[in-house]
C-alpha positions as CSV (number, residue, x, y, z in Angstrom):
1,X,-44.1,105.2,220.2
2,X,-46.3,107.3,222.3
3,X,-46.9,110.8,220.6
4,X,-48.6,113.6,223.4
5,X,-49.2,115.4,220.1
6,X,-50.9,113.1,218.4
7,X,-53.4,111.9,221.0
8,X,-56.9,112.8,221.6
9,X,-57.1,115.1,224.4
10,X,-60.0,114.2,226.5
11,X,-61.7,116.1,229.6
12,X,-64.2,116.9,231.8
13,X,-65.5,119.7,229.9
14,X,-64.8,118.0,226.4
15,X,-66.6,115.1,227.5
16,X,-69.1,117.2,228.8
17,X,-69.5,118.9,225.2
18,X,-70.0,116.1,223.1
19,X,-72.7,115.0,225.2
20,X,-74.4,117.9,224.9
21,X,-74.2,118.5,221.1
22,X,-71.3,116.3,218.6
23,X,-71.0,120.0,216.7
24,X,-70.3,122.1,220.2
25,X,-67.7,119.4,220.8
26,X,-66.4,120.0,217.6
27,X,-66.7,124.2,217.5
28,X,-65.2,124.3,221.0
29,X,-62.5,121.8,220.8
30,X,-61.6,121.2,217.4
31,X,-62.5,124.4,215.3
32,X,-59.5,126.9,215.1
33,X,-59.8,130.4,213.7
34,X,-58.6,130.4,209.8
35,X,-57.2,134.1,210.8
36,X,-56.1,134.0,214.1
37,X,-55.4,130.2,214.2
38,X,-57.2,130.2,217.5
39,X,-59.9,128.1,218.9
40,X,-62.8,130.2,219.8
41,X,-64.9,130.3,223.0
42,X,-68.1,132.3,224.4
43,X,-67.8,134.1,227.5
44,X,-71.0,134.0,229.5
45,X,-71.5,135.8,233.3
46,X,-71.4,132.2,234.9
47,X,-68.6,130.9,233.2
48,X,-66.8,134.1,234.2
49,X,-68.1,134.3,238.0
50,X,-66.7,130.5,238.1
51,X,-63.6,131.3,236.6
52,X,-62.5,134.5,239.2
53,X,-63.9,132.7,242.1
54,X,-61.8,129.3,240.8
55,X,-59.0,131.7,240.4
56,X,-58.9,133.3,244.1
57,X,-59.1,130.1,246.0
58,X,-56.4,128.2,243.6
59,X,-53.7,131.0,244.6
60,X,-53.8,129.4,248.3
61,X,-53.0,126.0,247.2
62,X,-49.8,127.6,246.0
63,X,-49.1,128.8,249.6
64,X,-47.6,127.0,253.1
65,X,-50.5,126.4,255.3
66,X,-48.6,129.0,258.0
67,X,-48.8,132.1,255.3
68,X,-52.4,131.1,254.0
69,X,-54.5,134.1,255.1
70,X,-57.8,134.1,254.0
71,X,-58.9,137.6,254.9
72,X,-56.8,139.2,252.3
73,X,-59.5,136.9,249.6
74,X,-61.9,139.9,249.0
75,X,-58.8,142.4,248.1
76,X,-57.7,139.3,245.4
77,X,-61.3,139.2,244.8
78,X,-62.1,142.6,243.9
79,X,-58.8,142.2,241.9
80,X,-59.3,139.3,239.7
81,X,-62.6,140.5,238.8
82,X,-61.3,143.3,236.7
83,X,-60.4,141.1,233.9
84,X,-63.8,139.8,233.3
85,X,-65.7,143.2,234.2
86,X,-67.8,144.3,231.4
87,X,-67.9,143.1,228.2
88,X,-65.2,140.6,228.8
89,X,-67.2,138.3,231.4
90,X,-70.5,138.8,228.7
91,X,-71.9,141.3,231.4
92,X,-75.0,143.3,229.5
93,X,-74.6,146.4,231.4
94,X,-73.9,147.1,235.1
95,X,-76.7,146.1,236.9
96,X,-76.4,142.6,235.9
97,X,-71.9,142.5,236.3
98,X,-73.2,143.9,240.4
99,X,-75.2,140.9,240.5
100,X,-73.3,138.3,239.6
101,X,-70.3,140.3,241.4
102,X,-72.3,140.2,244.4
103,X,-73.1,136.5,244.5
104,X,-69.0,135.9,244.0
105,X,-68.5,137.9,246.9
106,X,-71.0,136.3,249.1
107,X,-68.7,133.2,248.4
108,X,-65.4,134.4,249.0
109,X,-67.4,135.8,252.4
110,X,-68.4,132.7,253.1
111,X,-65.2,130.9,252.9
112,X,-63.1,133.2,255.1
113,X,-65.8,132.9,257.4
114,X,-65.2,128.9,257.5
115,X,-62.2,128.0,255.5
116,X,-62.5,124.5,256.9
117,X,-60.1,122.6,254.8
118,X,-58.6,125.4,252.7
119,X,-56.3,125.9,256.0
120,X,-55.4,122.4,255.9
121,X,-52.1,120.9,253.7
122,X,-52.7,120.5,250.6
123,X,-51.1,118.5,247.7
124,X,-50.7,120.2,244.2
125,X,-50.2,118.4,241.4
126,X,-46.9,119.9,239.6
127,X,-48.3,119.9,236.1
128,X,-50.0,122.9,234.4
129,X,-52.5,120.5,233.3
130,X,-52.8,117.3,234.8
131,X,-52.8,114.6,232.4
132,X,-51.9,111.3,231.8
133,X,-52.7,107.7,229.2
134,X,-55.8,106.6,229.6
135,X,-55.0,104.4,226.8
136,X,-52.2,104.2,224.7
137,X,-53.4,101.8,222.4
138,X,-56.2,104.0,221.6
139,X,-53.7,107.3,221.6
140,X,-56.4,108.5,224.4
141,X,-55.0,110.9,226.7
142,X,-57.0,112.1,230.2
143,X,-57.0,115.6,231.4
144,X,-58.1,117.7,233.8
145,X,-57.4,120.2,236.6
146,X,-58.7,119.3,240.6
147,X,-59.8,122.2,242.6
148,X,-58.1,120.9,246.1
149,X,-56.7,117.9,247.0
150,X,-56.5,118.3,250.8
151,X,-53.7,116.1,252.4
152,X,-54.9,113.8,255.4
153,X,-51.7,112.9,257.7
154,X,-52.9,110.6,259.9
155,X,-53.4,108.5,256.8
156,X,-51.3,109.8,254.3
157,X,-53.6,110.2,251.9
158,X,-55.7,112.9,250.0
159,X,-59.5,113.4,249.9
160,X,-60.3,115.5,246.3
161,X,-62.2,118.7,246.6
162,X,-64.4,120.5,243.7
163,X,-66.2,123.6,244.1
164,X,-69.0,124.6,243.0
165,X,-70.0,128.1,241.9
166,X,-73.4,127.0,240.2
167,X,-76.8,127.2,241.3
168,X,-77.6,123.3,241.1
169,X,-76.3,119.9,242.3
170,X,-74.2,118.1,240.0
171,X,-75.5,115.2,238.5
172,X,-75.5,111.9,240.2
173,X,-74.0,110.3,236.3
174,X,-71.6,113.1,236.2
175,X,-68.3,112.2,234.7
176,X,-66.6,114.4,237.0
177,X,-65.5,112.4,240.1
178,X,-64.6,109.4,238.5
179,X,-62.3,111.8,236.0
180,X,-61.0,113.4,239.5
181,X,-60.6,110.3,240.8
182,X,-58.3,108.7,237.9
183,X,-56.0,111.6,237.3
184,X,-55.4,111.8,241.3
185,X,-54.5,108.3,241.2
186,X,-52.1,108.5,238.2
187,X,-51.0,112.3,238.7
188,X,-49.9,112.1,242.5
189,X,-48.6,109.3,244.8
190,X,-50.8,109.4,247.6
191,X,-53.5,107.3,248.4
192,X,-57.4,108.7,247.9
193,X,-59.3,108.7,250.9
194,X,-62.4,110.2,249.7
195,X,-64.1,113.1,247.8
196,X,-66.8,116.1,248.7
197,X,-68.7,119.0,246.4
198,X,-68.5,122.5,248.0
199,X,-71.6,123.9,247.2
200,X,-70.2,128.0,247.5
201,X,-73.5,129.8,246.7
202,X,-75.3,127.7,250.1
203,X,-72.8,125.4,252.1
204,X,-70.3,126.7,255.1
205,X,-68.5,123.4,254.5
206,X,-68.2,120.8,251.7
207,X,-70.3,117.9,251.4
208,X,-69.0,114.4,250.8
209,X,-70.0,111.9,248.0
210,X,-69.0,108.7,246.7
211,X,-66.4,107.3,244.6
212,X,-66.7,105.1,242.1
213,X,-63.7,102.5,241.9
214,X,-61.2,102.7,239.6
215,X,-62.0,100.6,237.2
216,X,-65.4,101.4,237.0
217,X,-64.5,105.3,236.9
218,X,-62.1,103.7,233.5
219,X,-64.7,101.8,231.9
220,X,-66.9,105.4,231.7
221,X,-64.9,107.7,230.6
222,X,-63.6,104.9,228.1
223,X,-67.3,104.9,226.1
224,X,-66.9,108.3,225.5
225,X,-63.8,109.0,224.8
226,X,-63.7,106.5,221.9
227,X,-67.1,107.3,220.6
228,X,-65.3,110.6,220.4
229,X,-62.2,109.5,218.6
230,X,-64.6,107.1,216.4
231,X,-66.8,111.0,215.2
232,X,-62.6,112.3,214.7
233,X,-62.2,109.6,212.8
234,X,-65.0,109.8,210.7
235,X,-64.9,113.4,210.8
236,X,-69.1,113.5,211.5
237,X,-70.1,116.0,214.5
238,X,-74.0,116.5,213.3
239,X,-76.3,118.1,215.8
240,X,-79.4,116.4,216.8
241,X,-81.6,119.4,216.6
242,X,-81.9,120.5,212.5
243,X,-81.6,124.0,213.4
244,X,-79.3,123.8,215.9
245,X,-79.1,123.4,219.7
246,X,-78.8,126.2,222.7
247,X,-75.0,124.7,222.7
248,X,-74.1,125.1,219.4
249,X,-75.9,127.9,217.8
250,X,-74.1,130.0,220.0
251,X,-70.7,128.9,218.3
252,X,-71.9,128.9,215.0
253,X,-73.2,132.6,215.5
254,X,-69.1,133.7,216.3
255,X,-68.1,131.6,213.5
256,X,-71.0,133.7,210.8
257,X,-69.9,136.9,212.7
258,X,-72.8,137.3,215.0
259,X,-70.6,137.9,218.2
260,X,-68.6,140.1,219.4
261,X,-64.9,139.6,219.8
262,X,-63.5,140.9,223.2
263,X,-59.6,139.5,223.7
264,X,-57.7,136.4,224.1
265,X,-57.8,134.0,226.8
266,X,-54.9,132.1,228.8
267,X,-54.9,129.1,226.6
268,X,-54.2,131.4,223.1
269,X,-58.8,131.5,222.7
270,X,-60.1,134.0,221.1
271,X,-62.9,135.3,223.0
272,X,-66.5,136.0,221.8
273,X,-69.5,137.3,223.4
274,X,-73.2,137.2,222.1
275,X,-74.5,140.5,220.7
């Protein structure tokens, strides 16, 4: 019998994390708090520019296209960025918060200067997180939340949208659209059409890119979700590096008390920044 609660959770970002270090994988998604029960996370300026900006756009997929204003953006802006002012977004001191509040802004700027599709219907997926089995044999479930999903009506379909708050391209092996494209196809009825990166920092409009087919996008993020429930299995999530690597000496510096603890997040994380 299928058990949500059992399953290995498997995302994006989780993916993303054992690639980058086995032990970051494990301190970010695994690890919980022996106090608080928590797991723990490290705020960091572009995590929290990503997040407010994410944030602003994502409340006008919630509204009909007729009462979708995009000039009232900046207020929500402005808004929004109070929760991660200061210590709470990993902000230094001021002059580096202005900066990074300043390139947010540009990008809000930019899209009620050309909303472009953000005008257009939209489809929203009803879940609070999008998931579904990506193999029930191997208790493997896929997660994952899609920026836009913008509907087409002349074909009934939907082409998927990501932006992108970050200074560079995403990678041309990036998990991320064929993990887009699976949890469209299984979380929502209509077709896909296509898919496009909006590049917020440089580009007035988004840019398209190719999808993989679905079972290739399958057969991916299959080899690393079970190489990840093998290490669970065998509980072994070693680092590469002896020391330590830039992704999870970070997390190992909150665990030894070498970071400073700021609040709690959405999903019940406690919140750490470096000292």
């Amino acid at each position: 019998m299928k058990d949500k609660y059992s399953a290995v959770w498997v995302s994006h970002s989780s993916i993303g994390d054992w690639l980058k270090c086995p032990r970051a994988y494990f301190l970010k998604n695994m690890y919980r708090d022996p106090k608080t029960n928590h797991k723990i996370m490290l705020m960091e300026p572009p995590l929290a520019l990503g997040q407010v900006v994410h944030d602003v756009l994502d409340t006008l997929s919630n509204e009909p296209v007729e009462e979708r204003h995009v000039d009232k953006l900046l207020d929500l802006y402005e808004e929004k960025w109070k929760n991660i002012s200061g210590k709470r977004g990993g902000f230094p001191e001021g002059e580096e918060e202005k900066k990074f509040k300043d390139r947010g802004a540009k990008m809000i700027g930019r899209v009620i200067a050309n909303p472009g599709p953000l005008v257009n219907k939209a489809i929203k997926i009803r879940q609070e997180l999008p998931y579904y089995w990506l193999s029930e044999d191997e208790n493997i479930i896929l997660c994952g939340k899609i920026d836009w999903l913008e509907y087409l009506p002349e074909s009934d379909s939907v082409r998927i949208i990501d932006f992108k708050t970050g200074k560079f391209d995403e990678d041309e092996d990036s998990l991320q659209l064929p993990i887009y494209l699976l949890l469209a196809a299984h979380c929502q009825t209509k077709a896909i059409a296509g898919a496009s990166y909006w590049y917020l920092d440089r580009d007035d409009a988004p840019t398209a890119v190719s999808l993989p087919t679905g079972e290739d996008a399958t057969k991916r993020v299959m080899e690393y979700a079970k190489m990840i429930v093998l290490a669970r299995k065998l509980e072994r999530f070693i680092c590469k590096q002896k020391d330590g690597c830039r992704s999870c000496r970070p997390l190992e510096n909150i665990i030894a008390g070498r970071a400073n603890f700021v609040g709690v997040g959405g999903y019940n994380q406690d919140i750490y920044v470096s000292l």
